[in-house]
py3Dmol code that shows the C-alpha trace and the ligand (Angstrom):
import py3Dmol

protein = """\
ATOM      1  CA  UNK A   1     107.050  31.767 -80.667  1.00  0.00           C
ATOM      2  CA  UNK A   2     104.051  30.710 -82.083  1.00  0.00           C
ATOM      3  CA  UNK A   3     103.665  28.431 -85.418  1.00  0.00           C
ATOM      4  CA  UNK A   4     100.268  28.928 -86.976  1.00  0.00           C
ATOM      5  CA  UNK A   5      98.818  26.241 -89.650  1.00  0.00           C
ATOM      6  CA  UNK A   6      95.660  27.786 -90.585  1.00  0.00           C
ATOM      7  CA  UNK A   7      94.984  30.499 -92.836  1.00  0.00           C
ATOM      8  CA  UNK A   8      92.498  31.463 -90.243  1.00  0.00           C
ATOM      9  CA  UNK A   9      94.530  31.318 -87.567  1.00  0.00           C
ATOM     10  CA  UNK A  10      97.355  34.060 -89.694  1.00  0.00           C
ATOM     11  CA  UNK A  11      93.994  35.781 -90.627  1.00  0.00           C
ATOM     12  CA  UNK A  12      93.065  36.522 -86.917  1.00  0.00           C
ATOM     13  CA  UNK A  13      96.470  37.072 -85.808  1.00  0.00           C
ATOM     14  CA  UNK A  14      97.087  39.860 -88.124  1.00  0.00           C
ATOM     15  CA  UNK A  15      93.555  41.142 -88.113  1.00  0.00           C
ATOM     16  CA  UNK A  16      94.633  42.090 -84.773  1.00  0.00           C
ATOM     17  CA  UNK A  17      97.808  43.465 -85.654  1.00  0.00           C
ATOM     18  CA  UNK A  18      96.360  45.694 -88.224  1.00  0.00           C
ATOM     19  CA  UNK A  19      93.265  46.665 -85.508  1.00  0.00           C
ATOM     20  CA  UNK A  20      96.246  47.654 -82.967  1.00  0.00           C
ATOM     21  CA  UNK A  21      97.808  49.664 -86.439  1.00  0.00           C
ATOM     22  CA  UNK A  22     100.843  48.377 -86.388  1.00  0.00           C
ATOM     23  CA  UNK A  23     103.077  47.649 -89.776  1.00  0.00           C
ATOM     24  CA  UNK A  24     102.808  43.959 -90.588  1.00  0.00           C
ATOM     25  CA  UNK A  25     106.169  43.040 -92.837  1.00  0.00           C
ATOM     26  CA  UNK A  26     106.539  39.024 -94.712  1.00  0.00           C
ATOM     27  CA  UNK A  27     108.781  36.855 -95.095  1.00  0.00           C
ATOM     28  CA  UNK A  28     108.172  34.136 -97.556  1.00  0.00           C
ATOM     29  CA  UNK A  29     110.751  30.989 -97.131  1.00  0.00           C
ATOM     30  CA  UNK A  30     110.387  27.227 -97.859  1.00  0.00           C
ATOM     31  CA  UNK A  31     111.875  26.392 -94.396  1.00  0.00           C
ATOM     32  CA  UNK A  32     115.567  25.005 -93.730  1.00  0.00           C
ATOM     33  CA  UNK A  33     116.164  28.721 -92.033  1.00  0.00           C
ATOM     34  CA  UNK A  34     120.082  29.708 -92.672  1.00  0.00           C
ATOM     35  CA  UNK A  35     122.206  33.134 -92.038  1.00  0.00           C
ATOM     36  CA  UNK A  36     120.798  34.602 -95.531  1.00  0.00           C
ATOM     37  CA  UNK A  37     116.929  34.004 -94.197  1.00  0.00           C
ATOM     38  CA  UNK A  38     117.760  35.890 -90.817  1.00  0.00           C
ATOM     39  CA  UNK A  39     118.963  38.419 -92.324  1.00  0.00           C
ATOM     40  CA  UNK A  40     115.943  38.820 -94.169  1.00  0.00           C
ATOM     41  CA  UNK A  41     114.403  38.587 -90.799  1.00  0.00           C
ATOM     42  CA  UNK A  42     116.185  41.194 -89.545  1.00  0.00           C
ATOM     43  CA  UNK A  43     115.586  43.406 -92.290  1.00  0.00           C
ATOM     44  CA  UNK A  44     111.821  42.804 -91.675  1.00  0.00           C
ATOM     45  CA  UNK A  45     112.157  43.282 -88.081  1.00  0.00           C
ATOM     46  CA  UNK A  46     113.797  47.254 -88.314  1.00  0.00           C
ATOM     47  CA  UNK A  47     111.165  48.630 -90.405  1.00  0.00           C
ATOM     48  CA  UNK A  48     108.067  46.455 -89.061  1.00  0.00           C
ATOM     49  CA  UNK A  49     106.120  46.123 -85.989  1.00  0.00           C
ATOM     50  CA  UNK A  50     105.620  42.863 -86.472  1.00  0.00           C
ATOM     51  CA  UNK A  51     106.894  39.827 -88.425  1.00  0.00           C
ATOM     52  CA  UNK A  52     105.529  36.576 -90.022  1.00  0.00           C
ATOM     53  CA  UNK A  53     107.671  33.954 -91.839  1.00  0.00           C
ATOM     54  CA  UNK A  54     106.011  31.717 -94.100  1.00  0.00           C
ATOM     55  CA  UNK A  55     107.605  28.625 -94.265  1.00  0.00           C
ATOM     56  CA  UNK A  56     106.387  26.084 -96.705  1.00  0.00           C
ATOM     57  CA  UNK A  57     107.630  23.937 -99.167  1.00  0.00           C
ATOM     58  CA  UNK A  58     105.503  24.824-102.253  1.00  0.00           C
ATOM     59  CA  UNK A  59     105.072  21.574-103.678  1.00  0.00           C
ATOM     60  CA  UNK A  60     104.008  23.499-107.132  1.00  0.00           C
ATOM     61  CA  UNK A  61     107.289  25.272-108.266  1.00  0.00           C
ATOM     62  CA  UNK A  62     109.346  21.437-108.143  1.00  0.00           C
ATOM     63  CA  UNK A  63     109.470  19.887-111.839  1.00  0.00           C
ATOM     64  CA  UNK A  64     109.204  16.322-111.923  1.00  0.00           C
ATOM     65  CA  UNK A  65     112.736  14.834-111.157  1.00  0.00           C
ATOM     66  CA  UNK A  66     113.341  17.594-108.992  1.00  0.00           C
ATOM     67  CA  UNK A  67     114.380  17.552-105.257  1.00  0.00           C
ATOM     68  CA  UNK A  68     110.939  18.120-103.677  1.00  0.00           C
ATOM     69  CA  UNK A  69     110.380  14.778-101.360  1.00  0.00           C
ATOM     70  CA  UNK A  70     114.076  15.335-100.734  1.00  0.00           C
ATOM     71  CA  UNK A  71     114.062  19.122-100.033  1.00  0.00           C
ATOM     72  CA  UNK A  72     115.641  19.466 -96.098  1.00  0.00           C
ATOM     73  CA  UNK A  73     112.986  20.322 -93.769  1.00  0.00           C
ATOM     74  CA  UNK A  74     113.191  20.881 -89.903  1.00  0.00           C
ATOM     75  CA  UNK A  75     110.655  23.141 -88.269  1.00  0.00           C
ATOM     76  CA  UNK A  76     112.254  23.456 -84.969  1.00  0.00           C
ATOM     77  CA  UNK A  77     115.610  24.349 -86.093  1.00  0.00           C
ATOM     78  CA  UNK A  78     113.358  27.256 -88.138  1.00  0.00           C
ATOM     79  CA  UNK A  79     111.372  28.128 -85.096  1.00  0.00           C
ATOM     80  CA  UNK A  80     114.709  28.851 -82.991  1.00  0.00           C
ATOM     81  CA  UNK A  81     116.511  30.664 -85.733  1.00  0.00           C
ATOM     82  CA  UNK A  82     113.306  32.756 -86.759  1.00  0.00           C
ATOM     83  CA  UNK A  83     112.701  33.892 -83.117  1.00  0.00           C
ATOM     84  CA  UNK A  84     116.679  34.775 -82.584  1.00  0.00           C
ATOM     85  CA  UNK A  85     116.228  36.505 -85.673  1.00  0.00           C
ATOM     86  CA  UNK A  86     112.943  38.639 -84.217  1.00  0.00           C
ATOM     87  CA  UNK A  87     110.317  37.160 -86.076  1.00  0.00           C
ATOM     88  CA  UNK A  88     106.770  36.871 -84.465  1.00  0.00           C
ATOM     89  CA  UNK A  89     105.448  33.899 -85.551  1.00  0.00           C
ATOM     90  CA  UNK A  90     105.722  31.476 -88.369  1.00  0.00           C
ATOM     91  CA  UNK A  91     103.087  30.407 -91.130  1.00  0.00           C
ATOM     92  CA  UNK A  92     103.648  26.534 -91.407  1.00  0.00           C
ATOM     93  CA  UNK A  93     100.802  25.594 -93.413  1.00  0.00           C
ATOM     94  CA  UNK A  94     100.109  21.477 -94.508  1.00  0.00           C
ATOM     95  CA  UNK A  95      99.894  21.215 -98.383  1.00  0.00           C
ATOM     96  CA  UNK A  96      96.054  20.748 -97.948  1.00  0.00           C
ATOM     97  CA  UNK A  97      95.558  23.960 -96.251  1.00  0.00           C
ATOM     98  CA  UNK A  98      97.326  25.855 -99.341  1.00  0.00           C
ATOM     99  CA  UNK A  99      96.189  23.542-102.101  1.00  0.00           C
ATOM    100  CA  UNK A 100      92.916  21.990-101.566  1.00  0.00           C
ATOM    101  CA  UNK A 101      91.693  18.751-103.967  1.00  0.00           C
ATOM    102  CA  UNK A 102      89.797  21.131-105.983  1.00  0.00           C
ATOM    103  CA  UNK A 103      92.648  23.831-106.503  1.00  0.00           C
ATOM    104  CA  UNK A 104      92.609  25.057-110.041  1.00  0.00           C
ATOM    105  CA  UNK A 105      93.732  28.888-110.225  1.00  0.00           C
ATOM    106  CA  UNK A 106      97.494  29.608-110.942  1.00  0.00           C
ATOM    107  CA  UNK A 107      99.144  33.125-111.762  1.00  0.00           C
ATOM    108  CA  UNK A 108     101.640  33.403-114.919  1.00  0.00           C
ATOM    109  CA  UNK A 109     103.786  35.653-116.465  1.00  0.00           C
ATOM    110  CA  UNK A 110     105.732  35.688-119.858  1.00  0.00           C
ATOM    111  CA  UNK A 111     108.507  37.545-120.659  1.00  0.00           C
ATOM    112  CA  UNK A 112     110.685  38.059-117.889  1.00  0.00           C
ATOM    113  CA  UNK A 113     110.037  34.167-116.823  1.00  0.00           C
ATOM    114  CA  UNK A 114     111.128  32.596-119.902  1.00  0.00           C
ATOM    115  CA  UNK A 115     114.891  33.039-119.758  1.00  0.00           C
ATOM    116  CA  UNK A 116     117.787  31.809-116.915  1.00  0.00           C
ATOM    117  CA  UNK A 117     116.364  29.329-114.145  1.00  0.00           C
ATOM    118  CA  UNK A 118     112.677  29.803-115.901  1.00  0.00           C
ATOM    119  CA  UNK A 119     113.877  28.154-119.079  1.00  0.00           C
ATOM    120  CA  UNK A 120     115.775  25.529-117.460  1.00  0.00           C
ATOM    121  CA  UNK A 121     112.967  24.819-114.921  1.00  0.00           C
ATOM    122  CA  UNK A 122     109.459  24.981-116.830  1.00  0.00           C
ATOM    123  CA  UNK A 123     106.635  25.576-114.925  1.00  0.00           C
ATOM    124  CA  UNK A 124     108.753  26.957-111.656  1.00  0.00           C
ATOM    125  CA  UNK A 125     107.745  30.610-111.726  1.00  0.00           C
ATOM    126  CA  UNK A 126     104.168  29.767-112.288  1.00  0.00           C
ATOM    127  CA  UNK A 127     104.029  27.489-108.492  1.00  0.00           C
ATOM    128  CA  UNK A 128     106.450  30.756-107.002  1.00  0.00           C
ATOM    129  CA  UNK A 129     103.837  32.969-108.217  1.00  0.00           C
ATOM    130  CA  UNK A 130     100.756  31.359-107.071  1.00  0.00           C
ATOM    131  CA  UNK A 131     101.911  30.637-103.682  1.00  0.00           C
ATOM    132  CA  UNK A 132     103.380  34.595-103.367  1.00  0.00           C
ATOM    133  CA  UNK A 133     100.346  35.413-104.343  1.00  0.00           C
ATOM    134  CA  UNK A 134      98.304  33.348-101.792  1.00  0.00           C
ATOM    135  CA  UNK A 135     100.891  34.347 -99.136  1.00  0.00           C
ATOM    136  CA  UNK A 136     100.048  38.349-100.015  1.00  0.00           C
ATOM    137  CA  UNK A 137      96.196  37.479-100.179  1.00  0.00           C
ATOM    138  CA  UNK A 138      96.600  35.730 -96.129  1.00  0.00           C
ATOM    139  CA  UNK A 139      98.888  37.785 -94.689  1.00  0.00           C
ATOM    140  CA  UNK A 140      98.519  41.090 -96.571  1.00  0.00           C
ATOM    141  CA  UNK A 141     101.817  42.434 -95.284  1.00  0.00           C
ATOM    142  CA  UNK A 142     102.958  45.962 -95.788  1.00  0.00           C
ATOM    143  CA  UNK A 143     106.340  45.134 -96.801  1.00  0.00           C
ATOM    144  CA  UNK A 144     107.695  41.403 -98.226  1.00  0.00           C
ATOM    145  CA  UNK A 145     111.026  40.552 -98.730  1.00  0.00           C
ATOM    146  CA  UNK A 146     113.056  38.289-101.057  1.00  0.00           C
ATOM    147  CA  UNK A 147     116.945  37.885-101.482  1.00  0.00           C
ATOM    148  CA  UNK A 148     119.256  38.923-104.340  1.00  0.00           C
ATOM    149  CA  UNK A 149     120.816  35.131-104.835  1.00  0.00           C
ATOM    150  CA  UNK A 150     117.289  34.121-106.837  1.00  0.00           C
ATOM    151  CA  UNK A 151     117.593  37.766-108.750  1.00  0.00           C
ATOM    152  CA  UNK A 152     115.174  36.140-111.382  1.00  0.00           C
ATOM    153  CA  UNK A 153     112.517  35.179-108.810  1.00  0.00           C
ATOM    154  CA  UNK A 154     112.822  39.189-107.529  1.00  0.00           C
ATOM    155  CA  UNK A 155     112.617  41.115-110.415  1.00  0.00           C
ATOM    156  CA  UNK A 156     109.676  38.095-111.480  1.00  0.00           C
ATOM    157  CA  UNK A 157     108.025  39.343-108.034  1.00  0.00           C
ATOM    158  CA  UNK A 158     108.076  42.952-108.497  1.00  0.00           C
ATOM    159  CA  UNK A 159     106.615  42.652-111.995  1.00  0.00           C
ATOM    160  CA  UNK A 160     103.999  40.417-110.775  1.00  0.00           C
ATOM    161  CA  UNK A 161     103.278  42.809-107.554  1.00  0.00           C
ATOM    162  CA  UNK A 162     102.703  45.726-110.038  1.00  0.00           C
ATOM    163  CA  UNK A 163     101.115  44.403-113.035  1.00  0.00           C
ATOM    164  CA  UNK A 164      98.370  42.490-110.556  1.00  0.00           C
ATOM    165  CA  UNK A 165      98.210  45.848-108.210  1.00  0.00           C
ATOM    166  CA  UNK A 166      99.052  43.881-104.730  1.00  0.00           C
ATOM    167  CA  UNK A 167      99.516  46.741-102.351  1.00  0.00           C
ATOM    168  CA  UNK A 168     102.524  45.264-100.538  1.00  0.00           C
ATOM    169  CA  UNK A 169     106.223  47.126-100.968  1.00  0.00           C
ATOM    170  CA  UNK A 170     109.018  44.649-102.131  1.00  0.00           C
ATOM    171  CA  UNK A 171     112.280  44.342-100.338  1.00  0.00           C
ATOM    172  CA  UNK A 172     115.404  42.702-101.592  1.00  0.00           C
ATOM    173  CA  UNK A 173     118.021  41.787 -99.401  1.00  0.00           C
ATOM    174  CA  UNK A 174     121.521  41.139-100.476  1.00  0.00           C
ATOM    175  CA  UNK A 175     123.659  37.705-101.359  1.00  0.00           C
ATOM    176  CA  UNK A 176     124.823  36.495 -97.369  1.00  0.00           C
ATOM    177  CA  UNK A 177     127.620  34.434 -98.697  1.00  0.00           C
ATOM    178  CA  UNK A 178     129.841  31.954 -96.111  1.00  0.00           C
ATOM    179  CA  UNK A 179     133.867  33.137 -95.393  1.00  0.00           C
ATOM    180  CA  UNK A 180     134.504  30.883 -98.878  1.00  0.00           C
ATOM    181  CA  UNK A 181     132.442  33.189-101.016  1.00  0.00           C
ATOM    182  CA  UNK A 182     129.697  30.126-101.217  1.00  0.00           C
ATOM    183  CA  UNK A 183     126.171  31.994-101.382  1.00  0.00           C
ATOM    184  CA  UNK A 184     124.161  30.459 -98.441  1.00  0.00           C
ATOM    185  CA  UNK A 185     121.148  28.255 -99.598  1.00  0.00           C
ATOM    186  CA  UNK A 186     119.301  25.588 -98.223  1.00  0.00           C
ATOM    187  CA  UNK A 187     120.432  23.097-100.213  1.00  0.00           C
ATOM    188  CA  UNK A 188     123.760  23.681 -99.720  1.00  0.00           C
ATOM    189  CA  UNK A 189     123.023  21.181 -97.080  1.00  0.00           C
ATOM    190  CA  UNK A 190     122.987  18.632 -99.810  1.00  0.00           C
ATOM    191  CA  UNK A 191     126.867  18.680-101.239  1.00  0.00           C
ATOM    192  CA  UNK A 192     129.260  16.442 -99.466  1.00  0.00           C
ATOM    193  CA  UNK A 193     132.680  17.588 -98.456  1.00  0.00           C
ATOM    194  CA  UNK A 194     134.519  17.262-101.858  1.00  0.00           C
ATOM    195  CA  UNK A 195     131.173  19.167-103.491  1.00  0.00           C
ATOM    196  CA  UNK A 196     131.157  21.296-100.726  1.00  0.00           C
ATOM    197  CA  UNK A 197     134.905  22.504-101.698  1.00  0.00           C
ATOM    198  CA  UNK A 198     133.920  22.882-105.803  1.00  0.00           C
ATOM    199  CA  UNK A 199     130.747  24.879-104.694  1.00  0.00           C
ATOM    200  CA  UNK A 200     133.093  28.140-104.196  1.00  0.00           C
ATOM    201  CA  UNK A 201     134.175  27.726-108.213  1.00  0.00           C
ATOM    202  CA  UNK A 202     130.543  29.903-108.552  1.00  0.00           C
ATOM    203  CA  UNK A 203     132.133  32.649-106.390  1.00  0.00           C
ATOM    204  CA  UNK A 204     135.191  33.050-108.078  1.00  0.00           C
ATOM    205  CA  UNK A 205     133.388  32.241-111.248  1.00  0.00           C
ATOM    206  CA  UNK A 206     131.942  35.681-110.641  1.00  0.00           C
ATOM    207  CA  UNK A 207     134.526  37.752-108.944  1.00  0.00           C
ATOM    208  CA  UNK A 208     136.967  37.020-111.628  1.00  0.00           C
ATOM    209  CA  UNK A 209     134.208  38.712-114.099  1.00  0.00           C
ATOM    210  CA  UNK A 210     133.951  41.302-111.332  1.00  0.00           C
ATOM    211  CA  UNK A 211     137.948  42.020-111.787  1.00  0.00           C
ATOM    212  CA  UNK A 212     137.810  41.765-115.633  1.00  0.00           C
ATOM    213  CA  UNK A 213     134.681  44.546-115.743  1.00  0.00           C
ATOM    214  CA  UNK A 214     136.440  46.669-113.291  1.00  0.00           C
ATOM    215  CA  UNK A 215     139.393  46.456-115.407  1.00  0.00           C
ATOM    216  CA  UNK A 216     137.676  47.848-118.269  1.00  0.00           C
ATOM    217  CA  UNK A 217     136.208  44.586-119.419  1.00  0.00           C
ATOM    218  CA  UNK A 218     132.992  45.003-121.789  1.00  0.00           C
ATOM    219  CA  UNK A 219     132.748  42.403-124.002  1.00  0.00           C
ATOM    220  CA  UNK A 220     129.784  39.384-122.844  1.00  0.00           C
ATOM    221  CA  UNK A 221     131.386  36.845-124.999  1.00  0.00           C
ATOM    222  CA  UNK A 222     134.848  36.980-123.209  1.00  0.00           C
ATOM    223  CA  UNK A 223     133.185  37.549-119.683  1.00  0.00           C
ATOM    224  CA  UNK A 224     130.727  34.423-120.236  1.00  0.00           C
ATOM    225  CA  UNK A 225     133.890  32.503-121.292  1.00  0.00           C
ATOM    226  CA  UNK A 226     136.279  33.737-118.444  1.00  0.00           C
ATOM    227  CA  UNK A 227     132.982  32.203-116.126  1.00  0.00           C
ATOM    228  CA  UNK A 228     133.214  29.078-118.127  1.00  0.00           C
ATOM    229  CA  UNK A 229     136.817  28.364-117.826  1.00  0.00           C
ATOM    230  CA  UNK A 230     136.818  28.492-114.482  1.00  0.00           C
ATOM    231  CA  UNK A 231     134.016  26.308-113.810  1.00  0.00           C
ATOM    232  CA  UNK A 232     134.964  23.802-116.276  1.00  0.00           C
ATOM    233  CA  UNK A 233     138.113  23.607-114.304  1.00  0.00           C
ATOM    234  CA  UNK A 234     136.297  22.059-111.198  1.00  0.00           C
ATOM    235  CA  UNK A 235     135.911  18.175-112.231  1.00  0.00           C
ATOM    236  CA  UNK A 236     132.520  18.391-110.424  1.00  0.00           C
ATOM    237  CA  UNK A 237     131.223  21.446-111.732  1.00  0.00           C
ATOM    238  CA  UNK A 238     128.986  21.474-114.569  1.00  0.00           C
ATOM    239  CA  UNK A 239     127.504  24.940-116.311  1.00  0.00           C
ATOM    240  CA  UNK A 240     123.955  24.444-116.848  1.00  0.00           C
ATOM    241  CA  UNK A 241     123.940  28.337-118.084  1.00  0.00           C
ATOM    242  CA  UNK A 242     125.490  31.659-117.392  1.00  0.00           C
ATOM    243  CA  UNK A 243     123.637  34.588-118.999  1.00  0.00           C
ATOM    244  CA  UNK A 244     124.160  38.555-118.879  1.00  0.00           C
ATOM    245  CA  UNK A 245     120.425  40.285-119.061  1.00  0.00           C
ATOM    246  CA  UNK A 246     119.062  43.058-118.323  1.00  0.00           C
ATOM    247  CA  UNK A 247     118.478  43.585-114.749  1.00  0.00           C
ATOM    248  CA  UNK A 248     115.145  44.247-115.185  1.00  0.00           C
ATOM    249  CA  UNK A 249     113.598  42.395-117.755  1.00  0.00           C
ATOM    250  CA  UNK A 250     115.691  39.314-118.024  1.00  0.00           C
ATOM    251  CA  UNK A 251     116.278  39.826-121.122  1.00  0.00           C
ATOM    252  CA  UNK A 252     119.794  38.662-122.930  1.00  0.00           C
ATOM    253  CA  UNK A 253     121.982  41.792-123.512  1.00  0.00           C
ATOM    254  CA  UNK A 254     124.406  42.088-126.501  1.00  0.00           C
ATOM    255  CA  UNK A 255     126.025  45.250-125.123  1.00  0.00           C
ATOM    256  CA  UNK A 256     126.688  46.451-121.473  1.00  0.00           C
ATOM    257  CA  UNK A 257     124.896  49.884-122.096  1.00  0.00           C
ATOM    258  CA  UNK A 258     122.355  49.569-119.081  1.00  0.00           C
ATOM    259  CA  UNK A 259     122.346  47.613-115.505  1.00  0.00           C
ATOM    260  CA  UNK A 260     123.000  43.945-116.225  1.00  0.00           C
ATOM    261  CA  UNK A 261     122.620  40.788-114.161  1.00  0.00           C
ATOM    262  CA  UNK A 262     125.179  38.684-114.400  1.00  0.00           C
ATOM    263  CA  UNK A 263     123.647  35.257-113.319  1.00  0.00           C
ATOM    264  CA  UNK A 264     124.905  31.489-113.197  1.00  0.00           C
ATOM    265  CA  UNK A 265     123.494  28.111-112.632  1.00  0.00           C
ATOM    266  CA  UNK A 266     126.127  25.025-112.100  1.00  0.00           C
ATOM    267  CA  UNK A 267     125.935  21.637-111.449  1.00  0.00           C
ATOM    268  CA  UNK A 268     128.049  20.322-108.769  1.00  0.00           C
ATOM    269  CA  UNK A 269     127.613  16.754-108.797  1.00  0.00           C
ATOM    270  CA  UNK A 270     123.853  16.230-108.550  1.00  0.00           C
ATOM    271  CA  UNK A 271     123.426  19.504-106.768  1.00  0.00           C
ATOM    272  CA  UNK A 272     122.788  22.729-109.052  1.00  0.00           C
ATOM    273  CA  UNK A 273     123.493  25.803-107.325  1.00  0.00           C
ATOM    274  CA  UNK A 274     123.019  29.473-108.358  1.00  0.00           C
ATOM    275  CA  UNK A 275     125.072  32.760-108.115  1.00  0.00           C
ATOM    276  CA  UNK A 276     125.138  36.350-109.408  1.00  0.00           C
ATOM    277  CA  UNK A 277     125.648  40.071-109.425  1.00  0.00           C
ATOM    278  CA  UNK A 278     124.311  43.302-110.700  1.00  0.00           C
ATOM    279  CA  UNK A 279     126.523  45.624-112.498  1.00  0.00           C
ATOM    280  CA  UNK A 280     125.453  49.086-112.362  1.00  0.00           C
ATOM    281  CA  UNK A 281     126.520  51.089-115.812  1.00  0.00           C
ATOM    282  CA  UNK A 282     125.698  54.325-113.823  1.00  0.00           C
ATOM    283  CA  UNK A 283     126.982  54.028-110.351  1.00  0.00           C
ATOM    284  CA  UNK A 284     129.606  51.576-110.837  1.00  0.00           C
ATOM    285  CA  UNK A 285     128.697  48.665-109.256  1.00  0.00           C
ATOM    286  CA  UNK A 286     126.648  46.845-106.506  1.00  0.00           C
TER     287      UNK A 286
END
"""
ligand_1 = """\
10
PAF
O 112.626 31.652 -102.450
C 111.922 30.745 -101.927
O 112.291 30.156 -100.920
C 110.589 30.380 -102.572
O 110.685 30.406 -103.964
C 109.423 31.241 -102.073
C 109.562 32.693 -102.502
C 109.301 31.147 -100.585
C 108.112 30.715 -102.688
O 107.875 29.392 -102.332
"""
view = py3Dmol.view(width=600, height=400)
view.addModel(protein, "pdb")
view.setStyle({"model": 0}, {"cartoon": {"style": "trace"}})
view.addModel(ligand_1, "xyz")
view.setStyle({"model": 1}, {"stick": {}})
view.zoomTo()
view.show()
């Protein structure tokens, strides 16, 4: 399978694509390929003709102090498991090629960034927006798709998609969780074996919220506190915030009278992970 570096190179390539019209569908990743980027793969794969994977670590949406020198990395491991998956090539840009020394255009948004991870992590959905956007401006895909575990970064994708009129449909792709209940992510590569074992607290975190709402559960304060105690109770688990908001706007809610997203972010040791789920008021839930 072929790895492109150049913008012109993905320019060309999909040129062609588009001249032959076929359906050209995205998939935007920072690399370290696992089960839950496949299956976005896959996803891609049954309603596209053809598939690109970017895979980049965007040097932008890292804080200071955060893990981007460290951030796992291995392109040939992400070649194999992109072409298993049915991908047709990958986008493996250098930091040059996507930033030049004279780069000085971002793309923000308010509202629906400030709360959860963007709060936590200033300046985060700024860099995810600016490279989305430069990965929709090279590739122009028909479809692009994003997973439910970063629910923030999705809903902060479809607002930017149709308040900046990118003609690309969004896809998201549910949680692909290991046999513990452990959402996959690439940096669960990072938790040794005693973190690895306190990682599943975020799981059943949330499923004992899940239990409580099915069981006629309403109330936020003793849902967020039922999420608490049981993290707490992992010696290596830390809450850095658990928040019910609207599944749409990110926005806190005080009552559960519309779709909520019930999302966490924990510490465990060094390592902070992130977990949710959507509860649907309407259709029970997802
Ligand atoms: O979800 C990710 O891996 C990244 O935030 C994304 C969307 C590829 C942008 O760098």
């Amino acid at each position: 399978m072929n790895i492109l570096i150049t913008v012109q190179e993905v320019r060309e390539k999909v040129q062609e694509w588009k001249r032959a019209g076929l359906r050209v569908g995205l998939v935007p990743t920072m690399g370290y390929l696992h089960e839950g980027h496949a299956s976005l793969i896959k996803e891609a794969c049954s309603q596209n003709d053809r598939v690109i994977v970017s895979d980049f670590v965007n040097p932008i949406q890292f804080g200071p102090g955060e893990d981007l020198d460290a951030y796992p990395r291995d392109i040939e491991h992400d070649r194999k498991t992109a072409q298993d998956a049915g991908a047709d090539c990958i986008f493996h840009p250098d930091v040059d090629e996507m930033y030049g020394s004279d780069f000085s255009s971002f793309v923000d948004m308010t509202g629906i960034t400030e709360n959860l991870c963007g709060k936590r992590r200033p300046g985060h959905f700024r860099g995810v927006c600016t490279v989305v956007s430069k990965l929709f401006n090279i590739v122009t895909p028909d479809m692009a798709y994003f997973g439910e575990k970063d629910a923030q970064q999705l809903a902060v994708i479809r607002q930017m998609v149709q308040d900046l009129n990118f003609a690309v449909q969004i896809i998201g792709c549910p949680i692909i969780r290991e046999p513990d209940g452990l959402a996959k992510s690439s940096r669960n590569a990072y938790l040794n074996m005693e973190e690895r074992q306190a990682a599943t607290v975020l799981h059943a975190a949330l499923s004992g919220a899940e239990d409580a709402m099915r069981a006629g559960e309403r109330q936020i304060s003793v849902l967020t506190g039922m999420i608490r105690n049981t993290i707490e109770s992992r010696p290596l688990a830390r809450v850095d915030y658990i928040e019910v908001v609207d599944s749409k706007s990110m926005q806190p809610v005080s009552e559960m009278n519309a779709d909520v997203l019930i999302a966490i972010a924990v510490y465990v040791g060094k390592i902070r992970l992130i977990d949710n789920f959507t509860w649907k008021i309407q259709a029970g839930r997802i």
